[in-house]
OpenMM code with the backbone's topology and positions (N, CA, C; nanometers):
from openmm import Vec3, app, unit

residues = "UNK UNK UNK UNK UNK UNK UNK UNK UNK UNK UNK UNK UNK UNK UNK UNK UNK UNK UNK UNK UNK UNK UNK UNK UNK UNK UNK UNK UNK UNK UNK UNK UNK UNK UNK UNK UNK UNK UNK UNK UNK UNK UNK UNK UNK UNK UNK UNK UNK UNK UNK UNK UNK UNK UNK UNK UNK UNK UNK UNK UNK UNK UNK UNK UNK UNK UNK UNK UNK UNK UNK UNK UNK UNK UNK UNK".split()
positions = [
    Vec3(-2.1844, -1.2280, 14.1499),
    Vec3(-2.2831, -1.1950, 14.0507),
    Vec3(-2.3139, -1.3187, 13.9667),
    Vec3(-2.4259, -1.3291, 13.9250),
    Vec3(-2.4829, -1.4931, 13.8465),
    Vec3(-2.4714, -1.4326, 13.7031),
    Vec3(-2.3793, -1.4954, 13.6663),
    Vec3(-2.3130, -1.5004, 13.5206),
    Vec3(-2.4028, -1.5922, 13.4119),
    Vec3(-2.4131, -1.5327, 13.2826),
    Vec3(-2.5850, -1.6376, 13.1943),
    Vec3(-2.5091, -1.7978, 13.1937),
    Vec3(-2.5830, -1.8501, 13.1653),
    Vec3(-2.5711, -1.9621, 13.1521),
    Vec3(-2.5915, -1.9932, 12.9710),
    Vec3(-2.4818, -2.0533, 12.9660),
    Vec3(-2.5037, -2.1538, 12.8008),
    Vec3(-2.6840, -2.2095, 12.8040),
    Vec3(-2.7628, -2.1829, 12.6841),
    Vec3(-2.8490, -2.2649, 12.6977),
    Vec3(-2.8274, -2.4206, 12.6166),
    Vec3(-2.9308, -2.4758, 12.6484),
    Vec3(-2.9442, -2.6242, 12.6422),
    Vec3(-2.8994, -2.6586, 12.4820),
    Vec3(-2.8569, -2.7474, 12.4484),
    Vec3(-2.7989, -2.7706, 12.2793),
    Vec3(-3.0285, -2.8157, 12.2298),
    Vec3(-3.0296, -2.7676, 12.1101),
    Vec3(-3.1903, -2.7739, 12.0394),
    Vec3(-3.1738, -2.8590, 12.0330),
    Vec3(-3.1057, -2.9587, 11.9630),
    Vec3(-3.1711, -3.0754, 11.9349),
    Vec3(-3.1744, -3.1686, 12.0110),
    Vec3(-3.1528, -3.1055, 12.1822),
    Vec3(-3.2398, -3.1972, 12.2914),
    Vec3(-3.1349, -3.2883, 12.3652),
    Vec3(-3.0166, -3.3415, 12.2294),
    Vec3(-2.8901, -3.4102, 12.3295),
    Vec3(-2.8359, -3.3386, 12.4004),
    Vec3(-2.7957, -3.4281, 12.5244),
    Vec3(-2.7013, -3.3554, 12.6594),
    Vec3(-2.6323, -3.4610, 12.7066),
    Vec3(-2.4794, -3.4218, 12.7161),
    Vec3(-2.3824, -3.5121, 12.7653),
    Vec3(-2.4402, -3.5751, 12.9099),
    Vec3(-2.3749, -3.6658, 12.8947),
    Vec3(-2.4069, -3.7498, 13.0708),
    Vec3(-2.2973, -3.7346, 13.0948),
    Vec3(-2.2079, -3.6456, 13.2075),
    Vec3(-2.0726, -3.6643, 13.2678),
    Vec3(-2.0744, -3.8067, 13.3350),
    Vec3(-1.9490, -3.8227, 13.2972),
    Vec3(-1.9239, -3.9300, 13.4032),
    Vec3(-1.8070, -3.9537, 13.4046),
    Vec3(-1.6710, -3.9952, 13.4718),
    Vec3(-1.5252, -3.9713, 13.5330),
    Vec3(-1.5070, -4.0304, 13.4079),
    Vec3(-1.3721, -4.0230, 13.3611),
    Vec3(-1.2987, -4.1114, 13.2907),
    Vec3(-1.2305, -4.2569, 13.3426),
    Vec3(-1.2386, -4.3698, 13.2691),
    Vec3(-1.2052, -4.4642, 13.3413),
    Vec3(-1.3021, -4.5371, 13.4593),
    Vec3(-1.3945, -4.4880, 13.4551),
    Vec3(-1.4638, -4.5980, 13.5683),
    Vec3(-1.5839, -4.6197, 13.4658),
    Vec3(-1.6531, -4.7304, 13.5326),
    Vec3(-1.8020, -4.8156, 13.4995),
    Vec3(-1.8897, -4.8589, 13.5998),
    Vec3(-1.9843, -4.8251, 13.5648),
    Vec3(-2.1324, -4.8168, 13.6234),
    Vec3(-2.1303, -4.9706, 13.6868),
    Vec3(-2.2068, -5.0136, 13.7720),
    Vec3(-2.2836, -5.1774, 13.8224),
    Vec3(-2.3718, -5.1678, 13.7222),
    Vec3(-2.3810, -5.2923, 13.6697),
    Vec3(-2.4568, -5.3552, 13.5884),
    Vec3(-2.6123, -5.3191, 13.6116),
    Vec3(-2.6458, -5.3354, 13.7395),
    Vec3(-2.7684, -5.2263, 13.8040),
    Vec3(-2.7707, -5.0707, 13.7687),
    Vec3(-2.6678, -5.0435, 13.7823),
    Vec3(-2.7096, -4.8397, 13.8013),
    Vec3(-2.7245, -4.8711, 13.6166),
    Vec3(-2.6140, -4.9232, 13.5202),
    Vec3(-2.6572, -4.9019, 13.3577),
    Vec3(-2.7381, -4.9689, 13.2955),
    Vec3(-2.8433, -5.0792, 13.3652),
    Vec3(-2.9817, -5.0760, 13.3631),
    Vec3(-3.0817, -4.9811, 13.3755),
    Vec3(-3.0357, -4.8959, 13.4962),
    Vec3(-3.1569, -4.7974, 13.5578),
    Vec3(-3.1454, -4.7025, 13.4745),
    Vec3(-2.9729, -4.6414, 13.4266),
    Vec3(-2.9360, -4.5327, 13.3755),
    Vec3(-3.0495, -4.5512, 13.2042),
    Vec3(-2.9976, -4.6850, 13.1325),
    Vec3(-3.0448, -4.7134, 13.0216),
    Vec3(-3.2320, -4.7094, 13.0304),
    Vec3(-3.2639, -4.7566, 13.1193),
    Vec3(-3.4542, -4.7072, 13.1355),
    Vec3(-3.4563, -4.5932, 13.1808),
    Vec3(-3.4298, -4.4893, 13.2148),
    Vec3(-3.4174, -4.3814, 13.2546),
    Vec3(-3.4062, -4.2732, 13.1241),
    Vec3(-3.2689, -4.2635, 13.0779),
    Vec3(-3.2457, -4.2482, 12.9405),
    Vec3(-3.3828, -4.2386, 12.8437),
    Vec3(-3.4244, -4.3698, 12.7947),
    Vec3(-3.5164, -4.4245, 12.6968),
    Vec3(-3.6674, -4.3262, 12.7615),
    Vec3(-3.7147, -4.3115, 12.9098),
    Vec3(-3.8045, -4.2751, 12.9116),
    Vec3(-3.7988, -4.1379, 12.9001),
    Vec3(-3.6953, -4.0407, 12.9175),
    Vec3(-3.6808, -3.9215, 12.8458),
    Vec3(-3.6713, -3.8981, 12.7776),
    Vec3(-3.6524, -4.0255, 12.6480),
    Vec3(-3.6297, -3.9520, 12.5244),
    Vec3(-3.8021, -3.9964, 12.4417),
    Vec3(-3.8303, -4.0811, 12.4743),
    Vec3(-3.9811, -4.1363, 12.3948),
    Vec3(-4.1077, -4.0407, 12.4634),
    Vec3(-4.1503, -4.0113, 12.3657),
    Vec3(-4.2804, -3.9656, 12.3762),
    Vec3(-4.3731, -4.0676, 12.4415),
    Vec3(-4.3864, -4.1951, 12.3956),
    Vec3(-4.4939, -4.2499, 12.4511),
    Vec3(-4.4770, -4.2732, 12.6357),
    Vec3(-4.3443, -4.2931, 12.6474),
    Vec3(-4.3168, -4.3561, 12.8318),
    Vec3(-4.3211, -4.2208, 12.8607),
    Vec3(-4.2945, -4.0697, 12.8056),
    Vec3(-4.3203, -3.9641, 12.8872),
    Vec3(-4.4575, -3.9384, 12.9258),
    Vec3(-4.5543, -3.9783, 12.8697),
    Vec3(-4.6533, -3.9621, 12.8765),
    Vec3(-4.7291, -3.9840, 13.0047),
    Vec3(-4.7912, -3.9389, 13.1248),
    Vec3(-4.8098, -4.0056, 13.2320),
    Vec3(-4.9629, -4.0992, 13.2397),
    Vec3(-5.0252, -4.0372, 13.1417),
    Vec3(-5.1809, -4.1604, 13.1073),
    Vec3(-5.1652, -4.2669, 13.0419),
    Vec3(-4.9935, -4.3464, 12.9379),
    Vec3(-5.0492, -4.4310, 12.8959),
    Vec3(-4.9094, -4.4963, 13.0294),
    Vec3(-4.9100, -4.6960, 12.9728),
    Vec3(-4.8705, -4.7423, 13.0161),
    Vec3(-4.6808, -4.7063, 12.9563),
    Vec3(-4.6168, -4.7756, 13.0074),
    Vec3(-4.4905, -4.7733, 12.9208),
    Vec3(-4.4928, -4.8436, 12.7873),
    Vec3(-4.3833, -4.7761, 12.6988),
    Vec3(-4.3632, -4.8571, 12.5648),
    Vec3(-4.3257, -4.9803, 12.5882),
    Vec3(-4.3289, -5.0801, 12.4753),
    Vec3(-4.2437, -5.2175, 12.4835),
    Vec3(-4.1178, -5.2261, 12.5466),
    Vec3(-4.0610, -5.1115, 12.4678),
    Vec3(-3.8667, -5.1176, 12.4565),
    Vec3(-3.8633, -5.0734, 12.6511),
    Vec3(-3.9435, -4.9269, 12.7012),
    Vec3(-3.9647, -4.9406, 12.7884),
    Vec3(-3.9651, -4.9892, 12.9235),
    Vec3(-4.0528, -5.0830, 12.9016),
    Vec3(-4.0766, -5.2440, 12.9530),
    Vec3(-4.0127, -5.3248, 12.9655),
    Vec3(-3.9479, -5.3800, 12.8660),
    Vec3(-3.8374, -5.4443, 12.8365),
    Vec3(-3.6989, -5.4097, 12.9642),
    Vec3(-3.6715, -5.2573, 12.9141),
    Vec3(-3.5642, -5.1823, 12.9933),
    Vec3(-3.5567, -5.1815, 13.1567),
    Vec3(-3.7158, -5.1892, 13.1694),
    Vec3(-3.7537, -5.1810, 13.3106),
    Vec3(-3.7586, -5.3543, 13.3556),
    Vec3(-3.7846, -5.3734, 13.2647),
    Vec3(-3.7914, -5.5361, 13.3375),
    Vec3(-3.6697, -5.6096, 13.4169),
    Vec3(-3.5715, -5.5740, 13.2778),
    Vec3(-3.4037, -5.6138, 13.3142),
    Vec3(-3.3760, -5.5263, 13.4278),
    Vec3(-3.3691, -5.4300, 13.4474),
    Vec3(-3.3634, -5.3574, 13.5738),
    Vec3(-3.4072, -5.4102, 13.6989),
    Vec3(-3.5404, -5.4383, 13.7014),
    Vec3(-3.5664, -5.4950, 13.8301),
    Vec3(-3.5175, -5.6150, 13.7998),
    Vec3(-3.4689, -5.7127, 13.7136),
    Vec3(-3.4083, -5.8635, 13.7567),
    Vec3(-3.3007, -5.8072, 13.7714),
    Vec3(-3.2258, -5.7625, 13.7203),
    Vec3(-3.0951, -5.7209, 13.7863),
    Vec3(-3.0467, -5.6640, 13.9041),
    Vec3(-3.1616, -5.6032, 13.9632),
    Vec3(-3.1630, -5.5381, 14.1375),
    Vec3(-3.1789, -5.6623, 14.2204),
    Vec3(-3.3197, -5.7192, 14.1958),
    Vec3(-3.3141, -5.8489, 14.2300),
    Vec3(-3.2196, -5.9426, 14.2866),
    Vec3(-3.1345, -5.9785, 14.1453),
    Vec3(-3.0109, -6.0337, 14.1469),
    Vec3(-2.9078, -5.9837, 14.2806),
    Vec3(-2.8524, -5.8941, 14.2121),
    Vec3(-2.8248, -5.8595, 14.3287),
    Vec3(-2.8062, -5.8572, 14.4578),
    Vec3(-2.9862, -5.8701, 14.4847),
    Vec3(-3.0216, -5.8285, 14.6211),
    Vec3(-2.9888, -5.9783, 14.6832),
    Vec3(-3.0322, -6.0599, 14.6271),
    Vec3(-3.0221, -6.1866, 14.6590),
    Vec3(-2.8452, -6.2126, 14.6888),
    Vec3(-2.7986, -6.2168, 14.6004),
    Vec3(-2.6162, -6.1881, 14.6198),
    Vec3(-2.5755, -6.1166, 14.7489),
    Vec3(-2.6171, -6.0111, 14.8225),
    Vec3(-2.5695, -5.9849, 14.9195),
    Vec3(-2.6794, -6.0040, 15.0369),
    Vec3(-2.7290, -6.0998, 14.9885),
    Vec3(-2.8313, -6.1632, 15.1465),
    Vec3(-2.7761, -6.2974, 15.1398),
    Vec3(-2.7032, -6.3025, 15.0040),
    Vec3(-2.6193, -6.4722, 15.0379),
    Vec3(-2.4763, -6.4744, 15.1813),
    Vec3(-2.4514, -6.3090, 15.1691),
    Vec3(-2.3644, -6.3578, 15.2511),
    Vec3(-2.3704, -6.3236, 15.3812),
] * unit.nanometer
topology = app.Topology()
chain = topology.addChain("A")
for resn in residues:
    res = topology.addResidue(resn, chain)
    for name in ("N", "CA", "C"):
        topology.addAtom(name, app.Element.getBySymbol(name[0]), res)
């Protein structure tokens, strides 16, 4: 039988599980951190305008950091 479910906390915060003791690649808490930011801003939710600065910013480091990366394991 499907038992109710807790609803969502109002004021919109929600834990991110994640194990105890471990850490993200510097990549996934880039993506995680632009990811994050565009759910919480009104303006990057928006799908007609462009992204915000901070946004932008978030997304930028992200792709240099995939980048990075990518380059790192085509070095070897």
């Amino acid at each position: 039988m499907d038992e109710g479910r807790q609803p969502p906390p109002e004021d919109g915060t929600r834990r991110r599980p994640i194990a105890a003791g471990t850490r993200l690649s510097p990549v996934q808490e880039a993506y995680g951190a632009a990811a994050a930011h565009s759910l919480d801003c009104t303006w990057c939710r928006d799908i007609d305008r462009d992204r915000c600065s901070v946004g932008d910013a978030l997304w930028s480091t992200y792709l240099e950091l995939s980048d990075a990366a990518y380059q790192q394991l085509r070095r070897t």
